[in-house]
VMD Tcl script that draws the C-alpha trace (Angstrom):
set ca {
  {69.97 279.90 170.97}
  {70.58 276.60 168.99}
  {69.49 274.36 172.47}
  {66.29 273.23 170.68}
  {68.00 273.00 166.89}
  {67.64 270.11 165.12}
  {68.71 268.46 161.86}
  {66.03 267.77 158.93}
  {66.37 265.69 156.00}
  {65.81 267.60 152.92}
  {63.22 265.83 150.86}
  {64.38 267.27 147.10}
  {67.72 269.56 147.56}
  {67.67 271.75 144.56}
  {69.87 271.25 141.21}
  {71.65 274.63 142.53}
  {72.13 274.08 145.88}
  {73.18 270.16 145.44}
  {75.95 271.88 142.40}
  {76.98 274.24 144.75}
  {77.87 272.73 147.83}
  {79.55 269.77 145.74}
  {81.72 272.24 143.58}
  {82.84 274.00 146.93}
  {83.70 270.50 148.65}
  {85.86 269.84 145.58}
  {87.25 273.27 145.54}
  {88.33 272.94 149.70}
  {89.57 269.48 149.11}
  {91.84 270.50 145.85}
  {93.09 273.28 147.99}
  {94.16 271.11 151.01}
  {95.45 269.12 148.83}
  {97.56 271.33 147.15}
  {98.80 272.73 150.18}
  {100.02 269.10 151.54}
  {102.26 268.49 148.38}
  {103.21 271.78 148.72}
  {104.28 270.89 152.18}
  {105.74 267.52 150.83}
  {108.49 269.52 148.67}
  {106.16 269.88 145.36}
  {106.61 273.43 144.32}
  {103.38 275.27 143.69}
  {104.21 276.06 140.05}
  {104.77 272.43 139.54}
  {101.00 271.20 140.31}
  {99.18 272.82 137.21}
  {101.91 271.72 134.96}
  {101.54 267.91 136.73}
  {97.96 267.52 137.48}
  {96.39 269.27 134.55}
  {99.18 269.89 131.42}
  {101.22 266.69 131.64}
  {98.04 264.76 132.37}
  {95.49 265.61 129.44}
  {97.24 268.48 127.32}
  {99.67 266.42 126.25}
  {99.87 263.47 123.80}
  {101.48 260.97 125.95}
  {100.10 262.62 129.28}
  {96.98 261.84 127.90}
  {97.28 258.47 126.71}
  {98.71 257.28 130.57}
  {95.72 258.68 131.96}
  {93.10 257.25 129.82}
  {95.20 253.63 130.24}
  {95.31 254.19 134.38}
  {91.19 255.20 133.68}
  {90.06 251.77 132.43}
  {90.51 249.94 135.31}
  {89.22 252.30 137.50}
  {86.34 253.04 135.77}
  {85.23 249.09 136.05}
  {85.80 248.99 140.05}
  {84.33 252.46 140.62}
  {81.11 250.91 138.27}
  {81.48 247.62 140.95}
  {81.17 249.81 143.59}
  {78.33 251.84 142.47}
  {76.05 249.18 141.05}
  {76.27 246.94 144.92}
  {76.01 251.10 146.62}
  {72.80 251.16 144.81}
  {70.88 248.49 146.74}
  {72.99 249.57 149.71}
  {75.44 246.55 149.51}
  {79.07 247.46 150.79}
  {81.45 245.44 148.73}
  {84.78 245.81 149.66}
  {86.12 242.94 148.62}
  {86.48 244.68 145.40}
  {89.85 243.79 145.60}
  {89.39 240.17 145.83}
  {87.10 239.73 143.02}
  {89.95 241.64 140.99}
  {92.49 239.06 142.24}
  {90.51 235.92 141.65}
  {89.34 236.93 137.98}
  {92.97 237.33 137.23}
  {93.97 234.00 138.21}
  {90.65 233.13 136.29}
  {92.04 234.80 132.80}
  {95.60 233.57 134.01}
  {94.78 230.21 134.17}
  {93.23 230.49 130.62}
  {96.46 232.53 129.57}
  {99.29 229.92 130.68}
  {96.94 227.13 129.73}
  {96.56 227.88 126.31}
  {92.97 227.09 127.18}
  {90.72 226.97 123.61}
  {91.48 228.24 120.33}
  {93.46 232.08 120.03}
  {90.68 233.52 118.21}
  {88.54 233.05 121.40}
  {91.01 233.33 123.65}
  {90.82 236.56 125.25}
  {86.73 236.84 125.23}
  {87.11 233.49 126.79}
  {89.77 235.24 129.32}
  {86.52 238.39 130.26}
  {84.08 235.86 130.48}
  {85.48 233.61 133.05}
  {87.16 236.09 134.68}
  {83.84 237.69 134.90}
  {82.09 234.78 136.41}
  {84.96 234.01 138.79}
  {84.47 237.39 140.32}
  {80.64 237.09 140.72}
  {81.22 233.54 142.27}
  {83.84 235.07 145.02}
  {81.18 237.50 146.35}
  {78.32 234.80 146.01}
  {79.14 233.70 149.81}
  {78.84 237.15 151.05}
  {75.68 237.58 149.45}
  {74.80 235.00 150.61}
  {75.61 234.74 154.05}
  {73.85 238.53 154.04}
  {70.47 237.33 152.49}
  {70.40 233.78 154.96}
  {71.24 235.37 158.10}
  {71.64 238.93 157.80}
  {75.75 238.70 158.32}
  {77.63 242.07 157.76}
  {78.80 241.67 153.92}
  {81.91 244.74 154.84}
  {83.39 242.03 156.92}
  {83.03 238.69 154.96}
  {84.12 240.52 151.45}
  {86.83 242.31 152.99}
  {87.67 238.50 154.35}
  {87.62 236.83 151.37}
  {89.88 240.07 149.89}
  {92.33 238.75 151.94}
  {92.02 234.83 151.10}
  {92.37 235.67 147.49}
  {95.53 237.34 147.95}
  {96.81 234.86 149.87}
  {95.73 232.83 146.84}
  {97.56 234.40 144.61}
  {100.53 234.28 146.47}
  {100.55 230.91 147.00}
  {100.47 230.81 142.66}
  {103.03 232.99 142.23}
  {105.62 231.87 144.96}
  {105.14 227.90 143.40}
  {103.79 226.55 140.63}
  {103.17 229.75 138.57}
  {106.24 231.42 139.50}
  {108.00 232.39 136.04}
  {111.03 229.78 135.71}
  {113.28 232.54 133.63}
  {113.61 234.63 136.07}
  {112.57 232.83 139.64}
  {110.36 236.29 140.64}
  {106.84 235.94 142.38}
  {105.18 236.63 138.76}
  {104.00 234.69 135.87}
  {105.53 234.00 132.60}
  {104.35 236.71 130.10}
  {101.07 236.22 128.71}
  {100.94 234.87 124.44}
  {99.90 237.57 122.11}
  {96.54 235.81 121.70}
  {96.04 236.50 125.48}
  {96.29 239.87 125.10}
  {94.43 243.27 124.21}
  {95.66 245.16 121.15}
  {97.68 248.25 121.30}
  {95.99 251.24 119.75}
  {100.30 252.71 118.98}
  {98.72 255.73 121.42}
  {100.97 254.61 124.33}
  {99.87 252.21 126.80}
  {96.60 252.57 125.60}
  {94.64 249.29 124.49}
  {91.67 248.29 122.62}
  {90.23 247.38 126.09}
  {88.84 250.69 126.25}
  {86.37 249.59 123.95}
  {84.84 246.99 125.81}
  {84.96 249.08 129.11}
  {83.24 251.95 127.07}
  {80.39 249.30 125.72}
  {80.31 248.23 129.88}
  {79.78 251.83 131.13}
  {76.98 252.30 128.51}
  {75.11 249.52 129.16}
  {75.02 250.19 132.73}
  {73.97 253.57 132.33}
  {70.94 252.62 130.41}
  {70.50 249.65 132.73}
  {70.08 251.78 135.82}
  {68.64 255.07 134.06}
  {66.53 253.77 131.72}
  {64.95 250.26 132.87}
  {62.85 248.95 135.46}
  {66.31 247.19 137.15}
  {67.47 250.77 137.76}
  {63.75 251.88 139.39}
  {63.54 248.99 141.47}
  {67.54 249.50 142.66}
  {66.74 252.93 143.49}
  {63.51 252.04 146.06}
  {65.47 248.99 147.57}
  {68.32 251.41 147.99}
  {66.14 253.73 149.87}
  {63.70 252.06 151.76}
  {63.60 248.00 151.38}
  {60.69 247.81 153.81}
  {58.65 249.64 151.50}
  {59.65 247.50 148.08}
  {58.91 244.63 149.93}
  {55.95 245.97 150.34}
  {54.95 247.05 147.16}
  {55.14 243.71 145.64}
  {59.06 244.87 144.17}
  {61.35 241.92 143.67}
  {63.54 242.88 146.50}
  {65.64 239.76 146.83}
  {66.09 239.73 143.12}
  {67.30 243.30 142.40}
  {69.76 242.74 145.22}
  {71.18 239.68 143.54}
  {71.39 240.70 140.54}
  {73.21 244.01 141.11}
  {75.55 242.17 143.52}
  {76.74 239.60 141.48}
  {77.06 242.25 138.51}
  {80.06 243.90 141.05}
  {81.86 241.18 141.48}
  {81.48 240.34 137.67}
  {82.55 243.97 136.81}
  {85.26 243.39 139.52}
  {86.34 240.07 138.19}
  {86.48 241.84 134.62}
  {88.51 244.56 136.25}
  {91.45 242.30 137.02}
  {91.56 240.76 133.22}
  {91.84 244.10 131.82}
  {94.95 244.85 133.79}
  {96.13 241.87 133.37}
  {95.44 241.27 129.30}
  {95.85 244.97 128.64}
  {99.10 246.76 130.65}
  {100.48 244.36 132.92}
  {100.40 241.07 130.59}
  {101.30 238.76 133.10}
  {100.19 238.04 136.97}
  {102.06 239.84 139.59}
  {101.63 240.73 143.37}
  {100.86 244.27 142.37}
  {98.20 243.94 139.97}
  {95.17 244.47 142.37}
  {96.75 246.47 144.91}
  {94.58 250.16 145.72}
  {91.60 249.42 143.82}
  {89.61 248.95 146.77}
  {90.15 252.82 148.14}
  {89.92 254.22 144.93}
  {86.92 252.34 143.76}
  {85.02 253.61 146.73}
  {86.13 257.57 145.45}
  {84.99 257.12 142.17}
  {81.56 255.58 143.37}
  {80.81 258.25 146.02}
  {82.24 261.27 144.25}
  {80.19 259.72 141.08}
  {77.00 258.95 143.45}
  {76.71 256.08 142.00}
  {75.97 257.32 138.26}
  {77.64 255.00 135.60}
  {78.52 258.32 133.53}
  {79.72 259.97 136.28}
  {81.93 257.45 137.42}
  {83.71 257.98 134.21}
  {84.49 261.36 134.40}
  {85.52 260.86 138.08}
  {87.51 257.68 136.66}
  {89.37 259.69 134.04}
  {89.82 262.38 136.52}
  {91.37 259.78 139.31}
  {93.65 258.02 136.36}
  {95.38 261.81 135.95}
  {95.65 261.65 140.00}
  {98.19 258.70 139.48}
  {99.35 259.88 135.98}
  {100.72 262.76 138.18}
  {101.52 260.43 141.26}
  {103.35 258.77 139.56}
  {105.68 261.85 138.01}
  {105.45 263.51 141.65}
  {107.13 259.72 143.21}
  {109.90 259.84 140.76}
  {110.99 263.52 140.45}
  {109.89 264.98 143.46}
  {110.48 261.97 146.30}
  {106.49 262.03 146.76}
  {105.93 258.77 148.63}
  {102.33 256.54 147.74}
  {100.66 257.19 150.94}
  {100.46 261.04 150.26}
  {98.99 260.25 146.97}
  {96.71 257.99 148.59}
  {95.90 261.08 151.23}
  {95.22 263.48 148.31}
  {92.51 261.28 147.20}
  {90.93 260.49 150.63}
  {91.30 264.77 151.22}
  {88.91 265.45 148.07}
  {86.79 262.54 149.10}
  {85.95 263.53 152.87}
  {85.71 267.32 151.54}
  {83.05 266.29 149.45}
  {81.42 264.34 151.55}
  {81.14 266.79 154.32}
  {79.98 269.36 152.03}
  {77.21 267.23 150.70}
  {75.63 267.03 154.04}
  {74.15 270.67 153.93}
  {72.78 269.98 151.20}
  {70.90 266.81 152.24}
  {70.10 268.24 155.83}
  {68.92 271.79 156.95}
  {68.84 273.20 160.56}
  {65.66 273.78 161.82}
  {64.10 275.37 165.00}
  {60.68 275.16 166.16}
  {59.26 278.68 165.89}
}
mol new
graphics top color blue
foreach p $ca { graphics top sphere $p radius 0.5 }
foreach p [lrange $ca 0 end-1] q [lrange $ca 1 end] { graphics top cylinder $p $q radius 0.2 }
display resetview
């Protein structure tokens, strides 16, 4: 019956059908999910109260998850702007690292006066984070190498980086532990007294709204849309191709770069061997379950940040290790994902 099926691209799916089969991937993949911590020991009456009531209906649930948020909206908005012209950074993690150090170094150093300190701390870790995936973008442009394996490489040298900083000369002499000496006040963002919550979420709200009018509302955002689709035909329609590509690139690892100072200047306040670790994975979520809208990727962000809000409750109280938290998100991911494929193809048979 199906020997002669085959699969065709939909050229426009509808509004409805695109909602629908998204809303039933996330349904399936919060239901798997659920029943794997259920299965882990989490009892079912537990995961409203955790994932929903302690997370956002609550003063100080709510304040954890919009402080986990910030970071994670600036590597899901890395991830989305290189997805866009089809570049696959995952070196996120790297760039995160290496603008770190970057703010770090400016930190320790008591580099220029403490008015300008911390702006001084974004920008550089900024362009630190642009110049790490430079050589990727690079190589990819020259010679066409695979960018997934030369970020992910250079991921790896900047952790080794950092390790090498924080096992010798960086290592904090008070207390001889792989991490920095705490950062001044000047090197800091302000608390808001909500929490954990700093006045960082200012600047990443001024970030995600200059992106979304960047790719929604300017040429940038046309021309990303027809490299990301076809390059053959922006070439050939006179589009600057190698440009757009640039551009957008270097924006991730800037966005990366300014990912790492935020931890770093806002929660953390201080280097550490855990400051970059998981942003890679859950980058990647936000972007795809965003598709690669900058408004989106907040709501997915916020939504992700009450993911390890709860993790975090569900590790201490309920022996819930990080890999299952890790599998919850990569559940609601591939859900999605396979659900979004009837809407983008459609069986067909020739009559």
């Amino acid at each position: 019956m199906f020997d002669a099926a085959f699969l065709v691209r939909r050229q426009a799916p509808g509004l409805l059908l695109s909602g629908a089969c998204y809303a039933g991937g996330l349904f399936v993949g919060l239901a798997v999910s659920a029943f794997l911590l259920v299965q882990a020991g989490v009892p079912a009456g537990a995961l409203v109260d955790e994932f929903l009531v302690a997370t956002f209906l609550t003063s100080d649930g709510l304040s954890q998850t919009l402080t986990a948020a910030l970071p994670l909206v600036l590597v899901g908005l890395a991830s989305a702007v290189a997805m866009r012209v089809r570049f696959w950074n995952i070196g996120i993690e790297g760039q995160l690292w290496l603008g770190a150090v970057a703010a770090t170094w400016v930190a320790l150093g008591g580099i220029g006066p403490e008015p300008l300190r911390l702006p001084l701390m974004l920008v550089l870790g900024a362009v630190v984070g642009a110049a790490w995936i430079a050589l990727p973008l690079w190589l990819k442009l020259k010679w066409g190498v695979n960018e997934v394996i030369s970020t992910l490489l250079l991921g790896s040298i900047a952790f080794l980086l950092v390790q090498h900083l924080l096992f010798g000369v960086w290592r904090d002499p008070a207390t001889n532990f792989p991490v920095t000496a705490a950062f001044p006040e000047a090197s800091r963002f302000a608390a808001t007294g909500w929490g954990q919550l700093h006045y960082g979420f200012l600047l990443v709200g001024a970030v995600t709204a200059a992106l979304w009018y960047l790719l929604d509302y300017t040429r940038v955002g046309f021309y990303a849309d027809v490299v990301g689709h076809n390059i053959k035909t922006a070439r050939a329609a006179g589009l600057p191709v190698g440009a757009t590509i640039t551009g957008l690139v270097l924006l991730s690892g800037a966005l990366s770069g300014l990912a790492g100072v935020t931890i770093i200047a806002g929660t953390e306040h201080r280097l550490s061997q855990v400051v970059g670790n998981g942003y890679l994975f859950s980058a990647i979520v936000v972007a795809y379950l965003a598709r690669a809208k900058p408004v989106w990727v907040l709501v997915v962000a916020l939504a992700l940040g009450a993911v390890f809000t709860a993790g975090n409750v569900l590790k201490v109280f309920y022996s819930i290790s990080e890999g299952m938290i890790v599998l919850v998100q990569g559940t609601v991911l591939i859900s999605i994902l396979m659900a979004q494929f009837f809407s983008t193809y459609a069986l067909s048979r020739p009559s």
